[in-house]
Residue frames relative to the residue before (quaternion, step in Angstrom):
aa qw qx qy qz dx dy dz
X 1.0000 0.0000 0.0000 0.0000 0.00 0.00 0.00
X 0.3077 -0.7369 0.5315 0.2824 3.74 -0.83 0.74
X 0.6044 -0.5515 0.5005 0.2829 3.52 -1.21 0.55
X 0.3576 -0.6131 0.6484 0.2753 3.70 -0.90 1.22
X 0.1086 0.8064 -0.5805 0.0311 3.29 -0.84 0.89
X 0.5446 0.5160 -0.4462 0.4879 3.75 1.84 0.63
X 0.3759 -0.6115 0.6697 0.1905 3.24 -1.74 0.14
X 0.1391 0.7186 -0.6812 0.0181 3.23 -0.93 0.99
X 0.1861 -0.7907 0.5650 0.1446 3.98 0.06 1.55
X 0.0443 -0.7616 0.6364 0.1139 3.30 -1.28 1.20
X 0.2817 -0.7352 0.5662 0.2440 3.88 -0.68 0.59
X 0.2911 -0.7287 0.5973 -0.1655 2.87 -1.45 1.15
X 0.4767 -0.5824 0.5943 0.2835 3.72 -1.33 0.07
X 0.4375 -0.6414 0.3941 0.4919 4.01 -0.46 0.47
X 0.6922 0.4912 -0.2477 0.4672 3.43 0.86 -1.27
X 0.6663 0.3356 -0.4762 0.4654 4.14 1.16 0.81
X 0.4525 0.6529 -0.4160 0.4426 3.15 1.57 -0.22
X 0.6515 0.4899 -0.3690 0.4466 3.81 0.80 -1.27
X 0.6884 0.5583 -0.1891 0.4226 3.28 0.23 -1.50
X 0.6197 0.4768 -0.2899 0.5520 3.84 0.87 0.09
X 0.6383 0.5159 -0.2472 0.5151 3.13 1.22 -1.70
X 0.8715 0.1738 -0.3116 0.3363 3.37 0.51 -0.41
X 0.4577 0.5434 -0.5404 0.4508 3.43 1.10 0.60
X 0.7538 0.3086 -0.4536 0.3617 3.81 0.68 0.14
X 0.4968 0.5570 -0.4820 0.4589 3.35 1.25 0.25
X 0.5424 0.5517 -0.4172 0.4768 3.67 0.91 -0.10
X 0.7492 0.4650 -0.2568 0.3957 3.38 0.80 -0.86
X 0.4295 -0.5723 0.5555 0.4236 3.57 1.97 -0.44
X 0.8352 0.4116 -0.2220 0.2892 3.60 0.03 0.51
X 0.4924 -0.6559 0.3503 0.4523 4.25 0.03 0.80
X 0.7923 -0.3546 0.3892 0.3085 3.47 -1.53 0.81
X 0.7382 0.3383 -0.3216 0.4871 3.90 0.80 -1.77
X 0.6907 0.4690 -0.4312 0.3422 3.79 0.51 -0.78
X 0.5133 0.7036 -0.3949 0.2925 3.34 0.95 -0.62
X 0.8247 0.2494 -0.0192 0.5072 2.75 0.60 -1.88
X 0.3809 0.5474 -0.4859 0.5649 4.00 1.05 1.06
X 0.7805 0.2982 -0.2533 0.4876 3.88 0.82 -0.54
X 0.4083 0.5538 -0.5244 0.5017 3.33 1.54 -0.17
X 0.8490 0.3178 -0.2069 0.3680 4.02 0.43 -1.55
X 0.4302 0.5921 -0.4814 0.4823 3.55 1.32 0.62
X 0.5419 0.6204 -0.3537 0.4430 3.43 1.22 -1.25
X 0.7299 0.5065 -0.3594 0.2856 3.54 0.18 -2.00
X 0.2401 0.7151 -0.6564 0.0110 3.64 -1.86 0.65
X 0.1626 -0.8787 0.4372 0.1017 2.63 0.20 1.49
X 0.5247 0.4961 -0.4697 0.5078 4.15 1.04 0.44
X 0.7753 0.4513 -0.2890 0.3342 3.33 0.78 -0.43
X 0.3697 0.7504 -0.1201 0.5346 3.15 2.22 -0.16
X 0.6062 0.4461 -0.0914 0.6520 3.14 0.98 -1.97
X 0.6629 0.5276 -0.3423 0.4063 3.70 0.11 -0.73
X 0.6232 0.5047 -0.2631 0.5364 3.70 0.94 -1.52
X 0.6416 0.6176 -0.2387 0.3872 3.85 0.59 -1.10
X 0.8260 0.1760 -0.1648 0.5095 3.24 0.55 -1.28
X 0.3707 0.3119 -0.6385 0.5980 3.90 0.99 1.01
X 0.7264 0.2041 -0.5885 0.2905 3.62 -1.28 -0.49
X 0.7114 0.4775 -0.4209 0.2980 3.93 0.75 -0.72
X 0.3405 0.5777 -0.4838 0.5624 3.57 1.88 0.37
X 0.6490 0.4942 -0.3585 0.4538 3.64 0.03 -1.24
X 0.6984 0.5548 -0.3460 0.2910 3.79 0.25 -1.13
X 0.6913 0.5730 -0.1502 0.4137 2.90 1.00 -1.82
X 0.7183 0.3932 -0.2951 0.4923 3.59 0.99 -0.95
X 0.4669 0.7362 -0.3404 0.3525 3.33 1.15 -0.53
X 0.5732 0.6000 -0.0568 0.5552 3.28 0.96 -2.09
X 0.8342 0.1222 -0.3932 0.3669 3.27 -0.45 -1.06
X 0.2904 0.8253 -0.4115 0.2553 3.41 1.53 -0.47
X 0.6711 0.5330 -0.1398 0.4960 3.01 0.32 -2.53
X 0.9491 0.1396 -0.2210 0.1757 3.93 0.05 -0.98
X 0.3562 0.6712 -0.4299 0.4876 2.90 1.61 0.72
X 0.5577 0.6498 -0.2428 0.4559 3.54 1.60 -0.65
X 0.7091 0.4790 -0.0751 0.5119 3.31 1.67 -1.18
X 0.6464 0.4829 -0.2726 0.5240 3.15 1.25 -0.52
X 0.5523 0.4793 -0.4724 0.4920 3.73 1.04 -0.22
X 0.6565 0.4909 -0.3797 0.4287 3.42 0.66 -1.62
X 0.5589 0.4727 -0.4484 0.5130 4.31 0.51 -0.45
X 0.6386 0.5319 -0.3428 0.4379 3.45 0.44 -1.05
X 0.7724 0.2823 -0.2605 0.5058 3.85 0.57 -0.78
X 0.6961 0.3394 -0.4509 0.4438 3.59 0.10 0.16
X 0.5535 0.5437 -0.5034 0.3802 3.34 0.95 -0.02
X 0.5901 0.5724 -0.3225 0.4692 3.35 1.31 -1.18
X 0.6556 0.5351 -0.2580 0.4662 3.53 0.41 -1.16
X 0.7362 0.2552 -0.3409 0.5260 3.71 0.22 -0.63
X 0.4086 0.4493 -0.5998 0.5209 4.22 0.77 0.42
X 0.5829 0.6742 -0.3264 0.3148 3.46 0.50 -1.13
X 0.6913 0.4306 -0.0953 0.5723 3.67 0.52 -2.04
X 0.8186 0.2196 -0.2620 0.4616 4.17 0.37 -0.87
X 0.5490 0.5123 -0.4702 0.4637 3.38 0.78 0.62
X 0.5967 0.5221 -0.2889 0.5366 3.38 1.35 -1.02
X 0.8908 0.2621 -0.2335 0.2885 3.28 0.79 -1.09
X 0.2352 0.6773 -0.4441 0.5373 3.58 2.18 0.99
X 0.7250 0.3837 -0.2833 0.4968 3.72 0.65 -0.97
X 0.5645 0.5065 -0.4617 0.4601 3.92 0.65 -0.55
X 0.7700 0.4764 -0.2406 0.3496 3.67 0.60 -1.22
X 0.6468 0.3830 -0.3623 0.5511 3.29 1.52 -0.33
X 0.2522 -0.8987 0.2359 0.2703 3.09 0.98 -0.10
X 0.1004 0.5843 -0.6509 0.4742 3.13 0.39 2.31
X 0.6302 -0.4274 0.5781 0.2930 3.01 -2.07 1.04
């Protein structure tokens, strides 16, 4: 393994500095290594990619969901023609 032997100062708030410090001490490991595998980790195209499938997934989802509702409106409307026709003929009294 080569020795880290650059400096790349990043400024911070104390109270994000802590709050790191102790997510890499959770992990068993020093603040710089942490936050080197945090920015090895980052892609932000591959990210952007993940995003704009689930916002595919949503969209079909949605229109999914209200096309689902709109039948279910569609049948109780139908159904309640159903019941006040049924219940226009009971009152006049025809089958």
């Amino acid at each position: 393994m080569v020795a880290a032997t650059e400096r790349v100062p990043v400024l911070m708030t104390p109270t994000e500095k802590r709050r790191l410090a102790r997510q890499a001490q959770k992990q068993g490991i020093s603040l710089g290594e942490y936050l080197r595998r945090a920015a090895a980790a980052f892609s932000p195209q591959e990210d952007e990619e993940a995003l704009e499938g689930l916002l595919t997934r949503v969209e079909r989802s949605t229109a999914s969901a209200a096309a689902a509702i709109d039948d279910a409106l569609a049948y109780v409307e139908a159904s309640n023609k159903r019941i006040a026709a049924m219940e226009a003929a009971s009152s006049r009294g025809t089958p």
